[in-house]
C-alpha positions as CSV (number, residue, x, y, z in Angstrom):
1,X,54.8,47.7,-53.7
2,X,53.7,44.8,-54.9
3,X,55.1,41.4,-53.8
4,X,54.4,38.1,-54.8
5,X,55.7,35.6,-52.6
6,X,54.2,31.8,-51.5
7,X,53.0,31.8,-48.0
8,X,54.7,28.8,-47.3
9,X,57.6,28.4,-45.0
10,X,60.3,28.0,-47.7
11,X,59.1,29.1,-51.0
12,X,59.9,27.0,-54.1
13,X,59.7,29.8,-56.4
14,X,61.6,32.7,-55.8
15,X,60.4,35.9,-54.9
16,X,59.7,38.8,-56.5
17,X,59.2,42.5,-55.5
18,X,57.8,45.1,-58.1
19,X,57.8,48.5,-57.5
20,X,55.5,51.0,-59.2
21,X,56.9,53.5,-61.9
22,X,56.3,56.6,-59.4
23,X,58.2,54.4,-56.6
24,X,60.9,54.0,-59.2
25,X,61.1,57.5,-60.4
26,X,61.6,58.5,-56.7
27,X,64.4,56.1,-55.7
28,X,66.7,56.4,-58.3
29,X,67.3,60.1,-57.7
30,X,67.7,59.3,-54.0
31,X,70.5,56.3,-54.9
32,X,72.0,59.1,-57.7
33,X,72.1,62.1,-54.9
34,X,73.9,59.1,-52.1
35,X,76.3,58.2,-54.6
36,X,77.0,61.7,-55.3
37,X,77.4,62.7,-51.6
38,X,78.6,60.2,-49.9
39,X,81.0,58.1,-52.3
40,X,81.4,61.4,-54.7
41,X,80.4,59.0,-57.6
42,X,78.3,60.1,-60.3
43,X,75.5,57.4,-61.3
44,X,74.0,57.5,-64.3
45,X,70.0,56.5,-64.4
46,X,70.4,53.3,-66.0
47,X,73.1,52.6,-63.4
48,X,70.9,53.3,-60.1
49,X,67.9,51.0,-62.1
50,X,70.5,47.8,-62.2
51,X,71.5,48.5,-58.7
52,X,68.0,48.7,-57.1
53,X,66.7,45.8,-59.5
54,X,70.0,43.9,-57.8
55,X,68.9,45.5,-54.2
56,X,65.2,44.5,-54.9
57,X,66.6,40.7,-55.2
58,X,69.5,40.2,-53.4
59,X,68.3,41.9,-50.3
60,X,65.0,43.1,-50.3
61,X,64.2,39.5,-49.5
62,X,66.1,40.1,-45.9
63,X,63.7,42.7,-45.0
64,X,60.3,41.2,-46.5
65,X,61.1,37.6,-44.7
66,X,62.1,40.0,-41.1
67,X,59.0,41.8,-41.5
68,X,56.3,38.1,-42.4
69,X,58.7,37.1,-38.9
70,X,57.8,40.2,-36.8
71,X,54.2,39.6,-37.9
72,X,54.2,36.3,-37.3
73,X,55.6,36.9,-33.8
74,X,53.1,39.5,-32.8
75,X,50.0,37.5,-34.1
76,X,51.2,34.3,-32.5
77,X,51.9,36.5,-29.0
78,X,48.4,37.6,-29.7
79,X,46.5,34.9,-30.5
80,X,48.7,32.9,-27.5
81,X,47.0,35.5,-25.0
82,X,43.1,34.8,-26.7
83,X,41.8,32.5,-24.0
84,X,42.8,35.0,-21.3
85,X,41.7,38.4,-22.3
86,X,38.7,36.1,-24.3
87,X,36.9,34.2,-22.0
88,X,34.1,34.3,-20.5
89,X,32.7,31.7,-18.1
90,X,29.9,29.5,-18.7
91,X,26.6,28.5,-16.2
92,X,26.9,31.6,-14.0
93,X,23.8,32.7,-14.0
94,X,22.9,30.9,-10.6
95,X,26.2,32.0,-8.8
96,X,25.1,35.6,-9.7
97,X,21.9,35.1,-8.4
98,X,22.9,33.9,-4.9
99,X,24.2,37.7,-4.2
């Protein structure tokens, strides 16, 4: 998947997620057989392409800007905890040498 996005906090442009052809060819099967099953609505192919093109910019963005947040949180967590699990004292090698 390829995404093209600003890094910024608010982007001025809007976003915009491609998916590959193979990617595509194995969605819309998937949307046609939940259609089928649980709404017991046929959907054509051109049909399931408009409603993952709408999916892929309505809501997509949801779970890419949830997913840049969870990173975000973990790295900050992580780079929050550097000085403890990172440190390493200075001038020690006379203390060392008084044992």
């Amino acid at each position: 998947m390829e995404i093209r996005s600003s890094c910024r906090r608010r982007a001025i442009h809007p976003m915009s997620i491609e998916l590959k052809k193979e990617e595509v060819a194995d969605i819309i099967p998937s949307l046609q057989r939940y259609f089928r099953e649980e709404l017991e609505t046929e959907l054509s192919e051109m049909r399931a392409k408009f409603l993952l093109d709408y999916f892929l910019k309505e809501i997509a963005p949801f779970a890419y800007n949830r997913g840049v947040s969870d990173a975000e949180n973990y790295f900050r967590a992580r780079a929050e905890d550097l000085p403890a699990t990172c440190f390493e004292d200075a001038l020690t090698y006379w203390v060392k040498k008084k044992k």
